[in-house]
C-alpha positions as CSV (number, residue, x, y, z in Angstrom):
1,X,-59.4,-110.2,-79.4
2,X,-62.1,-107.7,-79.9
3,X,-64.9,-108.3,-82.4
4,X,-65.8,-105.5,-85.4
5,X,-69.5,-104.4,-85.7
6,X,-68.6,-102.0,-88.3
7,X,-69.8,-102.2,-92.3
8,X,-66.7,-101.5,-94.4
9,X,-66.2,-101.0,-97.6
10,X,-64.5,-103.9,-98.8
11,X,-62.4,-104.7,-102.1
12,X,-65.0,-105.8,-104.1
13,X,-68.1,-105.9,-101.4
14,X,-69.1,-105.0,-98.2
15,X,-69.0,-106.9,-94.8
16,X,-72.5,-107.4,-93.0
17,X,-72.6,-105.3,-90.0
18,X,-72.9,-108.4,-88.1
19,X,-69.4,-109.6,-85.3
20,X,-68.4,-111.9,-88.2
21,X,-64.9,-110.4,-88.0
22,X,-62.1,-110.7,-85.5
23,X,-59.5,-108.1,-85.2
24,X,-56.5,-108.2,-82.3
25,X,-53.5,-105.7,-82.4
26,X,-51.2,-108.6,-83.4
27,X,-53.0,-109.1,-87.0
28,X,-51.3,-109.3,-89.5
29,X,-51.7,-107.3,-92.5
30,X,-50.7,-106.3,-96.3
31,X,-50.4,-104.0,-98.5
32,X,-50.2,-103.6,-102.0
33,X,-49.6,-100.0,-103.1
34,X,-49.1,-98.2,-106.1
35,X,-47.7,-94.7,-106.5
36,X,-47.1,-91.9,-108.5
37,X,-47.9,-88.5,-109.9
38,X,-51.2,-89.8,-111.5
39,X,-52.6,-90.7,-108.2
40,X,-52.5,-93.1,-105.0
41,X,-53.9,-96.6,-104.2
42,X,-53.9,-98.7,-101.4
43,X,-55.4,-101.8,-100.0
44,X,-55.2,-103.5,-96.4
45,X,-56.0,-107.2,-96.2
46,X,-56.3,-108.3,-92.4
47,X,-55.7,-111.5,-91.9
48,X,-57.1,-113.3,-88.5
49,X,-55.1,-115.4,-85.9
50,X,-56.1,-118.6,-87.3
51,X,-54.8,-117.8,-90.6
52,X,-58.2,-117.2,-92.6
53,X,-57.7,-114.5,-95.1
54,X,-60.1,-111.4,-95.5
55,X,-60.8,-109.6,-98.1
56,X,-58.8,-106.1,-98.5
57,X,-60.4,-103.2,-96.8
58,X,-59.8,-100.1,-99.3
59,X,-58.1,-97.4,-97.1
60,X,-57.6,-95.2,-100.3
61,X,-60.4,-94.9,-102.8
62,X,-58.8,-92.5,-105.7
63,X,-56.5,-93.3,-108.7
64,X,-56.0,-91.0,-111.8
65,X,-57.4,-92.7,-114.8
66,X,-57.3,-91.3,-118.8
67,X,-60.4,-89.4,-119.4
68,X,-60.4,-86.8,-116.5
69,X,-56.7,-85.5,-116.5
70,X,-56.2,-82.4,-114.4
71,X,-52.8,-80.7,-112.6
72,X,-54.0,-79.9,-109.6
73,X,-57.5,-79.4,-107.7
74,X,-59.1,-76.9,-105.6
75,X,-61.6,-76.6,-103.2
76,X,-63.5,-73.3,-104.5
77,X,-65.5,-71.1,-102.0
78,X,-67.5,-69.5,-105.2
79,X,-69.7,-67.5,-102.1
80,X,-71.0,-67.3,-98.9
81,X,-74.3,-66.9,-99.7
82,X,-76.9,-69.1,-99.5
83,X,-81.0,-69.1,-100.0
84,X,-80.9,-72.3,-96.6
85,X,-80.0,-71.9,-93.0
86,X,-79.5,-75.6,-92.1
87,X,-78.7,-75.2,-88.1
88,X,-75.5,-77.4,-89.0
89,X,-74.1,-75.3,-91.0
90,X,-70.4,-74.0,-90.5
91,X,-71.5,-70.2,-91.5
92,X,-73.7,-68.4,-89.6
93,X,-77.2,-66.1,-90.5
94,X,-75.2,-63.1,-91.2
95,X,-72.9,-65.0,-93.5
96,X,-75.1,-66.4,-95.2
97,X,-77.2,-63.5,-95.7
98,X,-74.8,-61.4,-97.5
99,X,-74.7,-59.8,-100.3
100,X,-73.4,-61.4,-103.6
101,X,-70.6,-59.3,-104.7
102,X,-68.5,-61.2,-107.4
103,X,-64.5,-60.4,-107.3
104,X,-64.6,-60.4,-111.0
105,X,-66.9,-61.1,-114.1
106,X,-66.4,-64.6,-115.5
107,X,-64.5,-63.9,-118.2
108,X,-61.7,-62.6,-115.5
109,X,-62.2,-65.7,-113.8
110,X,-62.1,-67.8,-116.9
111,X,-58.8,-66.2,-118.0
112,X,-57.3,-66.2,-113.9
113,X,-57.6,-70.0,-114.3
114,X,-56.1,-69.9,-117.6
115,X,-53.0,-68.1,-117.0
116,X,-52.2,-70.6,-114.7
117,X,-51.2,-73.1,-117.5
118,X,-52.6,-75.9,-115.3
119,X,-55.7,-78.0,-115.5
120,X,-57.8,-77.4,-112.7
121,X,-60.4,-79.6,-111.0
122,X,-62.7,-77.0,-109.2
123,X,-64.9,-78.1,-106.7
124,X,-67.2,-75.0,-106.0
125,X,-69.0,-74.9,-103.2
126,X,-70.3,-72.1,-101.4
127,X,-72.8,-70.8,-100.0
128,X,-74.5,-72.2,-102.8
129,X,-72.8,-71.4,-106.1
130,X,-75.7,-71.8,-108.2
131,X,-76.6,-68.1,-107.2
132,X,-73.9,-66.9,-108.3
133,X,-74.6,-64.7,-111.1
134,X,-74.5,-65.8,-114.7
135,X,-73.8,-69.3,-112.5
136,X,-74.2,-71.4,-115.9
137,X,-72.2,-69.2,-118.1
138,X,-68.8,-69.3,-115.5
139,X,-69.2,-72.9,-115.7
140,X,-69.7,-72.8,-119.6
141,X,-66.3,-71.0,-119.8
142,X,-64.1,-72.8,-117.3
143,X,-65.2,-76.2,-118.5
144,X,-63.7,-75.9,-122.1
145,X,-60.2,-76.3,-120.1
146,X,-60.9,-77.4,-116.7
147,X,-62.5,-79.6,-115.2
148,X,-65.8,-79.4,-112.2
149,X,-67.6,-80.8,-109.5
150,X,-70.1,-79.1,-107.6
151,X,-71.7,-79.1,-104.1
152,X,-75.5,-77.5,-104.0
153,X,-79.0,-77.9,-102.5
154,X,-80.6,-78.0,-106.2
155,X,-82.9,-75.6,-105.5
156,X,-82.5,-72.9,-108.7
157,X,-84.0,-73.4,-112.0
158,X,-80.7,-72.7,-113.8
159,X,-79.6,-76.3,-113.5
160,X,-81.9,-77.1,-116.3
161,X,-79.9,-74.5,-118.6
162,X,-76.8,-76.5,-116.7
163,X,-78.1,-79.8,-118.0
164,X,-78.3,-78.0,-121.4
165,X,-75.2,-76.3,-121.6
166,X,-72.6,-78.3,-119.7
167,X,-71.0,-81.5,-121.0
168,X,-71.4,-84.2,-118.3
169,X,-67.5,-85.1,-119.8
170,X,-66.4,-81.9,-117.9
171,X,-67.9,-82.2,-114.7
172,X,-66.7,-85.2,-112.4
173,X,-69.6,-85.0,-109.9
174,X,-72.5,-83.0,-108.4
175,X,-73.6,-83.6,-104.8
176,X,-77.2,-82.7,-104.4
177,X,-77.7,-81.9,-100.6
178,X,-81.3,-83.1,-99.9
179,X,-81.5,-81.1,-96.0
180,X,-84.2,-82.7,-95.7
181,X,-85.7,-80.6,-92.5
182,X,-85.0,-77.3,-94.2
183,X,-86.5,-78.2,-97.8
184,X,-89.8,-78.8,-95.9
185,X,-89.4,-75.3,-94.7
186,X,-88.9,-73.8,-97.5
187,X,-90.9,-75.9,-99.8
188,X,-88.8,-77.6,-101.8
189,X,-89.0,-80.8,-102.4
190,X,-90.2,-80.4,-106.1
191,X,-87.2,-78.2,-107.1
192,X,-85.1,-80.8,-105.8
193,X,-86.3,-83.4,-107.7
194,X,-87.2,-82.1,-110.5
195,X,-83.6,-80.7,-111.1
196,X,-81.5,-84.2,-109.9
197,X,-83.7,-86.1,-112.1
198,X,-83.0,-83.9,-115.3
199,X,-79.6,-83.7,-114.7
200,X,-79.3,-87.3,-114.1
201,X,-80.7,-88.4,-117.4
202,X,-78.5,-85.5,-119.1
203,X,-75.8,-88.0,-117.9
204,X,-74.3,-86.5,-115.2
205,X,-72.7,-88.3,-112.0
206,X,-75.0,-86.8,-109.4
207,X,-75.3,-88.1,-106.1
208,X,-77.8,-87.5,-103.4
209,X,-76.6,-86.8,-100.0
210,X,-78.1,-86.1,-96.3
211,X,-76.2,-84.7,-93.3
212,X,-76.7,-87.0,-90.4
213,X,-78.4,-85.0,-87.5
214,X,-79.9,-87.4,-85.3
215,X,-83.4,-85.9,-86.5
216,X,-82.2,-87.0,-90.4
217,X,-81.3,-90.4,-88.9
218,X,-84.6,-90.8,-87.1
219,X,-86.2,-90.2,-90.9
220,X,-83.9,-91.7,-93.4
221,X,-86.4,-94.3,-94.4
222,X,-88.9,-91.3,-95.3
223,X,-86.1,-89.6,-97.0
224,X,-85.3,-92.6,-99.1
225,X,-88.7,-92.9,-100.1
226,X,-89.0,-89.2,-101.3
227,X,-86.3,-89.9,-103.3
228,X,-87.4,-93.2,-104.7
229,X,-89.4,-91.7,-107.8
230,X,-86.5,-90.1,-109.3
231,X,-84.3,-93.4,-109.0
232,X,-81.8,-92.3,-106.0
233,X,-81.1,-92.6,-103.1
234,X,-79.4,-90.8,-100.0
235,X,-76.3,-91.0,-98.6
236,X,-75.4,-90.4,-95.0
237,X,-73.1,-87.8,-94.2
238,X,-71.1,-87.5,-90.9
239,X,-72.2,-84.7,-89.0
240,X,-69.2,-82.7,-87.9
241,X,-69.7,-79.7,-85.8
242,X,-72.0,-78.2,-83.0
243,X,-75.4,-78.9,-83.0
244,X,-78.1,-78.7,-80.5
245,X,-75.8,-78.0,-77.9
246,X,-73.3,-81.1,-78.9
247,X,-70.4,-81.9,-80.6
248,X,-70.6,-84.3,-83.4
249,X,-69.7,-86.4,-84.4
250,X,-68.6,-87.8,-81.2
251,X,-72.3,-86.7,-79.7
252,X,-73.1,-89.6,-81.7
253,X,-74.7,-92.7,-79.9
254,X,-74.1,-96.3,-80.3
255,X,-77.8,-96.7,-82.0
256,X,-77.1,-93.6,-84.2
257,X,-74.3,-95.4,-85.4
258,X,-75.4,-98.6,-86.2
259,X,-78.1,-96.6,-88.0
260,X,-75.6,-94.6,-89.5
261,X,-73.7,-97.9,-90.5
262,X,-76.5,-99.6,-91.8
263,X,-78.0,-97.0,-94.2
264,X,-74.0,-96.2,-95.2
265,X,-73.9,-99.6,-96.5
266,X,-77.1,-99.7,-98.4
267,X,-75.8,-96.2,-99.8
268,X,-72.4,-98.0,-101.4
269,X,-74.4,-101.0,-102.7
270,X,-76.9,-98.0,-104.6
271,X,-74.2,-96.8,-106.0
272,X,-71.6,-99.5,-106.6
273,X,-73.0,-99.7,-110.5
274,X,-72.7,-96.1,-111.6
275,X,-68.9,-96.0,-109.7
276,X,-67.4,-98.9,-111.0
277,X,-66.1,-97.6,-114.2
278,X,-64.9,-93.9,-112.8
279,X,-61.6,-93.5,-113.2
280,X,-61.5,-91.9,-109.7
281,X,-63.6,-91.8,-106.7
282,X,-65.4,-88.8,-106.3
283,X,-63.1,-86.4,-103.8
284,X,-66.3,-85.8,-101.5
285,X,-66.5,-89.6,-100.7
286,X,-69.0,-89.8,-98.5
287,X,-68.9,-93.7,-99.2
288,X,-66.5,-93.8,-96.2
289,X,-67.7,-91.9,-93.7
290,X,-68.7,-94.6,-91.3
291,X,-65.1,-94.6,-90.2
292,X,-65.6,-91.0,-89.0
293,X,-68.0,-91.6,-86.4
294,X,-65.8,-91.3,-83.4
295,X,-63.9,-88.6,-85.0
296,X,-61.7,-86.9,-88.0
297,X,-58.9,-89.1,-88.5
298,X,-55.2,-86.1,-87.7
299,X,-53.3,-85.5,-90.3
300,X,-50.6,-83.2,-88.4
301,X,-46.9,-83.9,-89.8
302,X,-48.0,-85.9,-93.0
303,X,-46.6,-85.6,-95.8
304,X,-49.1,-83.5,-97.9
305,X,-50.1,-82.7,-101.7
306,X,-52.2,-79.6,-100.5
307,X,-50.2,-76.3,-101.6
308,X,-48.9,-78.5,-105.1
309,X,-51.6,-80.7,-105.9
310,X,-54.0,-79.3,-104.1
311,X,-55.6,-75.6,-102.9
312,X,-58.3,-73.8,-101.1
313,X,-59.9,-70.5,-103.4
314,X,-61.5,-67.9,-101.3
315,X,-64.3,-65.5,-103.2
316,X,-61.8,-62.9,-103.7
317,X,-59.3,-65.0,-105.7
318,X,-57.0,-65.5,-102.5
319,X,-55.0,-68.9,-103.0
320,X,-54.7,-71.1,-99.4
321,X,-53.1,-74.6,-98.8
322,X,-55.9,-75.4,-96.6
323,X,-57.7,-73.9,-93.6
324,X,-56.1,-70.4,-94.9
325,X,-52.9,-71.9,-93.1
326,X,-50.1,-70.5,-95.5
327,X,-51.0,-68.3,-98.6
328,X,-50.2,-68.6,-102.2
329,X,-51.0,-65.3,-104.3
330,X,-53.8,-64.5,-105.6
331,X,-55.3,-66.3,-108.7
332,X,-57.0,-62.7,-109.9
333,X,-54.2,-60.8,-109.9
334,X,-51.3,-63.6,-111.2
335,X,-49.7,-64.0,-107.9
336,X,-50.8,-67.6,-107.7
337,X,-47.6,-70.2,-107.4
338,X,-47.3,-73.1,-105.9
339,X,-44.5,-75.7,-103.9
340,X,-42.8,-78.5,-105.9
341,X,-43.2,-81.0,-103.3
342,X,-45.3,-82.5,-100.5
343,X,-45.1,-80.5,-97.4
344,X,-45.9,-82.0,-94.0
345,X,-49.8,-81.0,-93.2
346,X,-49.8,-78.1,-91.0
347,X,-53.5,-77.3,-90.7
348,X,-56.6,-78.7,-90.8
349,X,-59.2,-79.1,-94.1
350,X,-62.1,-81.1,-94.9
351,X,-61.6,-84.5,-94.4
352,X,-62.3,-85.6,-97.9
353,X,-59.5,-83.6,-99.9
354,X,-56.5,-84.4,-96.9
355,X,-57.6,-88.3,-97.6
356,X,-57.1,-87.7,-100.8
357,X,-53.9,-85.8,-100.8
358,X,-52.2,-86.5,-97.5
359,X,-49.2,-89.8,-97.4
360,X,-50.6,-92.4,-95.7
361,X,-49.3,-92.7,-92.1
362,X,-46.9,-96.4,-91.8
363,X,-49.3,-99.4,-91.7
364,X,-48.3,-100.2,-88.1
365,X,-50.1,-97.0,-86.6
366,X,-53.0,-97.6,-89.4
367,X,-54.1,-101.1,-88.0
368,X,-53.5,-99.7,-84.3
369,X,-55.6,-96.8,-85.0
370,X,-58.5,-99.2,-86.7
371,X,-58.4,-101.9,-84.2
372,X,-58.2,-98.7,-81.3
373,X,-61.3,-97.4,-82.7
374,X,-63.3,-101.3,-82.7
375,X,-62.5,-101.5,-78.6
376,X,-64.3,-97.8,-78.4
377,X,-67.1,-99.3,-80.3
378,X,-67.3,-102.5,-78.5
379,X,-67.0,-100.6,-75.1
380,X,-69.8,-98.1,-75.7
């Protein structure tokens, strides 16, 4: 019997981070599922030796409601450009630094996404996309059919036209990077808030997030009072990748993640209120990511929405599964097609869209892998 330290997101609340649960590889657990072509959920009631029932941790967050109805999604590389240079960052200077040449005017791209007869949910990211030339009017174009969320730092003065133009009915979510050490830098702080705060009381779902470098971690209670004035408040995001000479996020230590655990939490109680009546989670559900700290959960041989449900869009218009693993056309010059069924996962994404669209993995290897990662966190 090992004890769990972790705070998870529970059915309905969260547990204190405190050894108030027991967990052994002989629990007992179950599952109430629903399926279908509108979406996936699942919750996992553990149940401890003595026959005390828990409440149901949610392993899947997402379920197709009524308002927001879309065909498929895609994860949209608008460009690699971008005004930061976060030392975390996947791309490097030279990346980053280059020119913005679009693949096509917007109208092209409006009518690309058109032809397609499906309703897309576009997460465009970059870079960051609100460089992007005439960024405001691509987004006015594609949102009379489709559907958006965006990732950027918040940083350009064209989200106040956004906040004028844009109906927050079209747009599912906006997460507004704070990068917290390289906003000092470049001065701004002001931009930032300025910007979240209008679009926030235009009414859109905007969400404040932080990438957990140690450093952030050592300053999230400065961060969460920068961000106090304007009502919000940041969420910790899993660092993933190479940074100062270590891999993260298993460069993490046990501190950093009982930090990381403990401001996670506060994070889901923030914004429990504005989530409640969504008719889906947000796909970049950063809610979770306490259950990434030792690691990105393998996918390899699941069943898999990505290439049906589900695409990455380079710059160019190119059509990916994921990870540029197999290609589908070319959205730009009406090549695009897609598979009409799940394929088993054959590459690796971003963690957020495969929980989304992968099949979960049988409930046995589910509980062995959660109660596998408890004894690594008890042990360290």
């Amino acid at each position: 019997m090992v004890q769990m330290h972790a705070a998870i997101q529970t059915a309905g609340q969260a547990i204190p981070s405190r050894p108030d649960w027991r967990l052994s590889l002989a629990a007992v657990a179950r599952v109430s599922r629903q399926r279908g072509r509108q979406g996936t959920s699942a919750h996992l009631a553990i149940i401890s030796l003595d026959g005390e029932e828990q409440r149901g941790v949610e392993l899947q967050l997402s379920e197709r409601g009524t308002t927001m109805k879309y065909d498929v999604e895609a994860d949209w590389q608008l460009l690699n450009t971008c005004n930061y240079r976060c030392p975390y960052c996947f791309f490097d200077n030279d990346t980053l630094g280059e020119k913005i040449k679009p693949a096509a005017s917007n109208e092209a791209w409006q009518h690309a996404f058109d032809r397609s007869g499906l309703t897309w949910l576009l997460h465009m990211t970059g870079g960051e996309p609100s460089v992007y030339p005439d960024f405001v009017d691509l987004c006015a174009r594609l949102t009379g059919r489709h559907l958006l969320s965006i990732n950027s730092n918040m940083t350009y003065k064209s989200w106040q036209d956004f906040a004028r133009r844009i109906s927050p009915r079209r747009v599912s979510f906006i997460n507004a990077g704070f990068h917290l050490a390289e906003r000092e830098r470049k001065n701004g702080l002001k931009p930032y808030l300025d910007n979240v705060e209008n679009l926030k009381e235009a009414g859109f779902q905007i969400m404040s997030s932080l990438v957990a470098t140690p450093e952030a971690l050592a300053r999230f209670e400065e961060a969460i009072d920068l961000l106090a004035p304007i009502g919000m408040f940041p969420i910790p995001k899993v660092l993933r990748g190479h940074h100062e000479g270590k891999s993260y996020p298993g460069a993490y230590t046990s501190t950093e993640r009982r930090t990381f655990r403990h401001y996670n939490e506060a994070a889901r109680a923030f914004y429990a209120p504005a989530l409640k009546d969504r008719d889906e989670r947000p796909t970049v559900d950063m809610f979770g990511d306490d259950r990434m700290l030792h690691g990105t959960p393998n996918y390899d041989g699941l069943r898999c929405g990505a290439g049906r449900l589900f695409f990455k869009i380079e710059p160019n218009g190119d059509v990916f599964r994921c990870g540029n693993s197999r290609a589908y056309g070319n959205l730009l010059d009406g090549t695009f097609w897609r598979e009409d069924r799940a394929e088993p996962c054959d590459s690796v994404h971003c963690y957020y869209f495969c929980e989304k669209y992968s099949e979960r993995p049988p409930l046995s290897r589910r509980l062995h892998r959660l109660a596998r990662t408890t004894v690594r966190e008890v042990l360290r």
